[in-house]
C-alpha positions in Angstrom: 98.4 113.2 128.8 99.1 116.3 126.7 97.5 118.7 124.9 98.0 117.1 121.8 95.9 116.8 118.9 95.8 113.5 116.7 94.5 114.4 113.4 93.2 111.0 110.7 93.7 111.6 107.3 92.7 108.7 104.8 94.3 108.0 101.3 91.9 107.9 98.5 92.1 106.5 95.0 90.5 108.2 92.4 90.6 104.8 90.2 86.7 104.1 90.0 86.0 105.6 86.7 86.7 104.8 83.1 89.8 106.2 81.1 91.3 106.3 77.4 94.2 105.2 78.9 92.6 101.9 80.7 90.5 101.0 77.8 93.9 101.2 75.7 95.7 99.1 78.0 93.2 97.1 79.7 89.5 96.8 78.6 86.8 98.8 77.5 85.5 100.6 80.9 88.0 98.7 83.1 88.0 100.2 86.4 89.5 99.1 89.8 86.3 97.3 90.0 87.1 95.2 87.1 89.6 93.1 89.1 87.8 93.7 92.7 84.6 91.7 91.0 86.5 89.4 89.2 89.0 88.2 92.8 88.3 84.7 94.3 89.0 83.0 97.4 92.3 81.4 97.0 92.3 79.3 100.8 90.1 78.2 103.0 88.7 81.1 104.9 89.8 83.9 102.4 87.2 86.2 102.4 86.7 87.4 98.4 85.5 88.8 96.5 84.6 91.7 98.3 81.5 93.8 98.1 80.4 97.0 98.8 77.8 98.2 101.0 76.3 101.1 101.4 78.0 102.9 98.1 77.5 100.2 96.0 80.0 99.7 92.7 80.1 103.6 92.4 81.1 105.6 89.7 83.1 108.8 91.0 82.3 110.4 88.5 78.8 111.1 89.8 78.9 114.0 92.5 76.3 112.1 94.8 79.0 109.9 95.5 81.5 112.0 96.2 79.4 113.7 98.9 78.2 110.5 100.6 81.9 109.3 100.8 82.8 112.6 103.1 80.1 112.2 105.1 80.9 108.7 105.7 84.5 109.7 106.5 83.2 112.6 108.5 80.9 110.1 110.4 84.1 107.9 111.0 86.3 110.5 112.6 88.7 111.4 109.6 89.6 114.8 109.1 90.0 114.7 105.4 91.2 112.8 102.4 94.7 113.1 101.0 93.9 112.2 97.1 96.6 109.9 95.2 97.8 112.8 92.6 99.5 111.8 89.1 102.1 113.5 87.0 104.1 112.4 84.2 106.4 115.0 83.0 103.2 117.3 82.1 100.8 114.4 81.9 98.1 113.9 84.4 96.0 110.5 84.8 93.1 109.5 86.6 92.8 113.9 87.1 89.0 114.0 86.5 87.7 113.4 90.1 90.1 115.9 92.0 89.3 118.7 89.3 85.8 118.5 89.7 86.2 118.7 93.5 88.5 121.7 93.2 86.3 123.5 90.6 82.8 122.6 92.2 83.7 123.4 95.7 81.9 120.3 96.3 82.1 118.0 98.9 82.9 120.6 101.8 85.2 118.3 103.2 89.2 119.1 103.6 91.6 117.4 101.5 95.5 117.4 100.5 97.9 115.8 97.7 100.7 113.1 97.5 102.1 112.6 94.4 102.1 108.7 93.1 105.5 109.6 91.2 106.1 105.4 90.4 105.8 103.8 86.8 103.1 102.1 85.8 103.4 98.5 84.5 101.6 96.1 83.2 102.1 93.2 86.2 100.0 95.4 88.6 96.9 94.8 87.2 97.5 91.5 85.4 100.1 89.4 87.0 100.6 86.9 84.5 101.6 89.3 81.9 105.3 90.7 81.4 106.8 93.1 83.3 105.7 95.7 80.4 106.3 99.1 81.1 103.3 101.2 80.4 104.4 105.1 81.2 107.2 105.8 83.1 108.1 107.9 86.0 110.7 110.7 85.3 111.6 114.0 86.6 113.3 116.3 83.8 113.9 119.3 86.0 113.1 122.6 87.1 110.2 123.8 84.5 108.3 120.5 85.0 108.4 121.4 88.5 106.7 124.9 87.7 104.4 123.6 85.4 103.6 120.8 88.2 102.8 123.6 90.9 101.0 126.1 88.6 98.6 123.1 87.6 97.7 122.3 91.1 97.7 125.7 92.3 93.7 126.0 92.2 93.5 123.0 94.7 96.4 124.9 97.0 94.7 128.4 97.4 91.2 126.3 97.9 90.2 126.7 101.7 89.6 123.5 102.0 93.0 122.5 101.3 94.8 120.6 104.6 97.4 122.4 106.6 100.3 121.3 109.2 102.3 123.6 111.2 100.3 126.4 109.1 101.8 125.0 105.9 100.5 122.9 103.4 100.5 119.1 103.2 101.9 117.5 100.2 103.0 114.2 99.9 105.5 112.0 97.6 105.0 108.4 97.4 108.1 107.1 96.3 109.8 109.5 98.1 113.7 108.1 97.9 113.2 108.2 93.8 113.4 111.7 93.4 116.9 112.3 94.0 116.5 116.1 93.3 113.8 116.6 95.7 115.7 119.9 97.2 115.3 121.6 93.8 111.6 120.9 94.0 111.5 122.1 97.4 113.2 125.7 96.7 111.4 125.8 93.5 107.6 125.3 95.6 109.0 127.0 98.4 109.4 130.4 96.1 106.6 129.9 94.2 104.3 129.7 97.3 105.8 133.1 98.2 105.1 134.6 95.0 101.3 133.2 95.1 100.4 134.6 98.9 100.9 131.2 100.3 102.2 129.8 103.6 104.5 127.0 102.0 104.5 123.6 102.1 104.6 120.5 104.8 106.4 117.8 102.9 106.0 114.3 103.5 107.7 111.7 102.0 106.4 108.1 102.1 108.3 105.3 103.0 107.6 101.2 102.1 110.3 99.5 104.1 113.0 99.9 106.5 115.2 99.0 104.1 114.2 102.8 102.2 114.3 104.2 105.6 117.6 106.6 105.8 117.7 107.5 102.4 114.1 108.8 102.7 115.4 110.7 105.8 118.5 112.3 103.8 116.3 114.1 101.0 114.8 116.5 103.5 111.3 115.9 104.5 109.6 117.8 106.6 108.2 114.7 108.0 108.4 110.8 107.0 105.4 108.7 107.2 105.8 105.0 107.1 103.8 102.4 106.4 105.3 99.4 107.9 103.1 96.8 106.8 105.8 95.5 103.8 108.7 95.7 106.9 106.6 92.9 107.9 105.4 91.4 105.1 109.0 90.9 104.0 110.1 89.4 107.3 107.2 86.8 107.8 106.9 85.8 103.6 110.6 83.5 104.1 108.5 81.5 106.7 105.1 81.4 105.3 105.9 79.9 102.1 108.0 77.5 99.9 111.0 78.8 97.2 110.7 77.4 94.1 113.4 78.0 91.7 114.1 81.7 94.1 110.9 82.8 93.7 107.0 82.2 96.0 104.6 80.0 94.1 101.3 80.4 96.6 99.8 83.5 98.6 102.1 84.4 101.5 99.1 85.1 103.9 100.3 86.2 107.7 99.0 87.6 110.4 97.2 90.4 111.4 98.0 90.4 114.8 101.4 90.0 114.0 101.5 93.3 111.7 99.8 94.9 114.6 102.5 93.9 116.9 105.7 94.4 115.1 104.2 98.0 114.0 103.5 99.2 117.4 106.9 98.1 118.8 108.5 99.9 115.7 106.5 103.5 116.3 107.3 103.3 120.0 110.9 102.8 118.7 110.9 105.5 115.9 108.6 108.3 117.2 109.8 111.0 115.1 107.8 108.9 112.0 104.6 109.7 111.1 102.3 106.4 111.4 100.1 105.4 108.2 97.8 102.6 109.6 96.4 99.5 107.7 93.4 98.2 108.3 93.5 95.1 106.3 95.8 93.6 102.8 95.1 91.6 100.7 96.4 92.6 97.1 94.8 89.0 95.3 92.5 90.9 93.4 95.2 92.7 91.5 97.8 89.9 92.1 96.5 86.7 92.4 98.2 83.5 93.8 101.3 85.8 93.7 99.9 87.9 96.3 100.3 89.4 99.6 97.7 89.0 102.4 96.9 89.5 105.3 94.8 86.9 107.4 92.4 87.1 110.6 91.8 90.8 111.1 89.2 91.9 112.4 87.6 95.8 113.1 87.9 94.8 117.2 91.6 94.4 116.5 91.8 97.2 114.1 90.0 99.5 116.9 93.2 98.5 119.5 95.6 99.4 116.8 94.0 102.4 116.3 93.6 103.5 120.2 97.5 102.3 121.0 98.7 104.9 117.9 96.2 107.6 119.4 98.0 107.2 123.3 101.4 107.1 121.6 100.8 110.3 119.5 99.3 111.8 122.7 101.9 111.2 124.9 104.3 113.3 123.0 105.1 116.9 122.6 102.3 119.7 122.7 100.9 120.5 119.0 99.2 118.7 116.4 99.8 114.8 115.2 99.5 113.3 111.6 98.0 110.0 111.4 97.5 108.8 107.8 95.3 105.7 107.2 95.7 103.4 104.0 93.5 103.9 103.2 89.5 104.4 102.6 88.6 102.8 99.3 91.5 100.8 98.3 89.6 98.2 97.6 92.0 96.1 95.3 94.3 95.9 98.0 91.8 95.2 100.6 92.7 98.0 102.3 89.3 100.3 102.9 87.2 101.6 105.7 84.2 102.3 103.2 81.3 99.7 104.3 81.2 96.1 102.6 78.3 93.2 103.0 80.6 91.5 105.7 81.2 93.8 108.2 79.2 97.3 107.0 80.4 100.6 108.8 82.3 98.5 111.7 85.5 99.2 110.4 
């Protein structure tokens, strides 16, 4: 065993509060909880809707909340939160939570950034709609990138802000979108300098195989993958029927099996940074047209979880990333926060 040192870092989604733009293109006061209430069981055995526990149907924007969420993560091993972050050419959404943690100091409880740079449309929260476009992703150049850094710059000199290698984490979801990613780069990469800090750790985050080598090419400083869709995609062609080229039922699969195949593919690919999953199942946003996964339980979540911690150990003297997806995704059934079923076991 070496000296290394596995550090957990969970995702968190700051969608569980009203905004203008929700009430415009959804309901008045719709919130992730809107759909997480509303999800039924679509199989035998499909455990929905889900509840929460211990925090209840909480509104982030109330402070107490915020607080009790850290110490739960705190209690649960995790290191800190890296906060979903939104930019639209000058235009943030769903800003309200991280700028009251930034300006309140409060809760004393580390955190980073990575950027959700993907559109928004209308089928991901209502499935039977049209593929309507509600704002789009776009990256017109060098002075959006300025105005991007200046903006989060309070949350960059804050202490509490994460660091790897000395340098600061910052993340980019769809990382093989932003083709010029190396102007962004210099352009941080100065301004860092110019504002006494160390520089940055750039991740980029990877959904597939498939996205795998361009991802690679752009430059990262590491590449954390999630895996679960690499799996997803290669069971769906045997879990369900093709109508007309396109699923007509839930494409549930295993848990074990996602377990297995991403195990074999970290072992294979140990330069990646692992993102764990402790459960899927996007109905509640999807419906019958969703992905989930089936029979998982926080015993087999705890072996995933020890296997990535021995593989991360065994390597190279330092410090290891281990991102989890993520601790309140609740309308993809990915959360470690408590529910009524299983309470803090996950």
């Amino acid at each position: 065993m070496s000296d290394n040192k596995t550090r957990l870092i969970a995702f968190y989604l700051p969608q569980f509060y009203p905004t203008p733009e929700n009430d415009e293109w959804w309901q008045k006061g719709f919130t992730e909880w809107t759909n997480v209430g509303n999800a039924k069981p679509l199989f035998k055995g499909h455990y929905q809707p889900r509840v929460p526990a211990d925090l209840g149907y909480y509104d982030l924007r109330v402070p107490e909340v915020r607080e009790q969420q850290a110490a739960l993560a705190r209690e649960a091993g995790i290191e800190g939160f890296c906060y979903w972050h939104y930019w639209f050419a000058g235009r943030r959404l769903l800003d309200k939570v991280f700028t009251e943690v930034v300006e309140s100091g409060k809760p004393d409880y580390p955190f980073c950034l990575c950027w959700a740079n993907h559109s928004w449309y209308q089928k991901t929260w209502e499935p039977t709609s049209p593929d309507k476009l509600l704002i789009e992703q776009t990256y017109p150049g060098e002075k959006d990138y300025i105005d991007q850094f200046n903006a989060m710059l309070p949350a960059f000199k804050d202490k509490r802000y994460m660091r790897a290698n000395g340098k600061l984490i910052y993340g980019i979801f769809d990382a093989d979108n932003i083709k010029d990613f190396s102007v962004m780069k210099e352009i941080w990469e100065r301004l860092a300098v110019e504002n006494g800090l160390p520089g940055f750790y750039f991740f980029g985050f990877c959904q597939g195989v498939h996205r795998l080598q361009k991802t690679q090419e752009l430059g990262f400083d590491s590449i954390v993958d999630e895996h679960m869709p690499t799996v997803a995609r290669e069971m769906q062609n045997t879990l369900c029927n093709k109508i007309n080229g396109r699923f007509n039922r839930p494409k549930p699969f295993e848990y074990s099996v996602y377990v297995e195949k991403a195990l074999r593919f970290f072992k294979e690919h140990q330069d990646l940074t692992p993102c764990l999953i402790p459960n899927f199942d996007h109905s509640p946003r999807s419906g019958i047209k969703a992905t989930i996964m089936v029979n998982n339980t926080p015993e087999k979540w705890y072996q995933y979880c020890r296997k990535i911690r021995e593989l991360e150990e065994s390597k190279s003297k330092g410090e290891s990333l281990v991102f989890i997806k993520a601790w309140n995704e609740w309308g993809e059934g990915n959360y470690l926060e408590p529910d009524l079923k299983f309470g803090k076991a996950y």
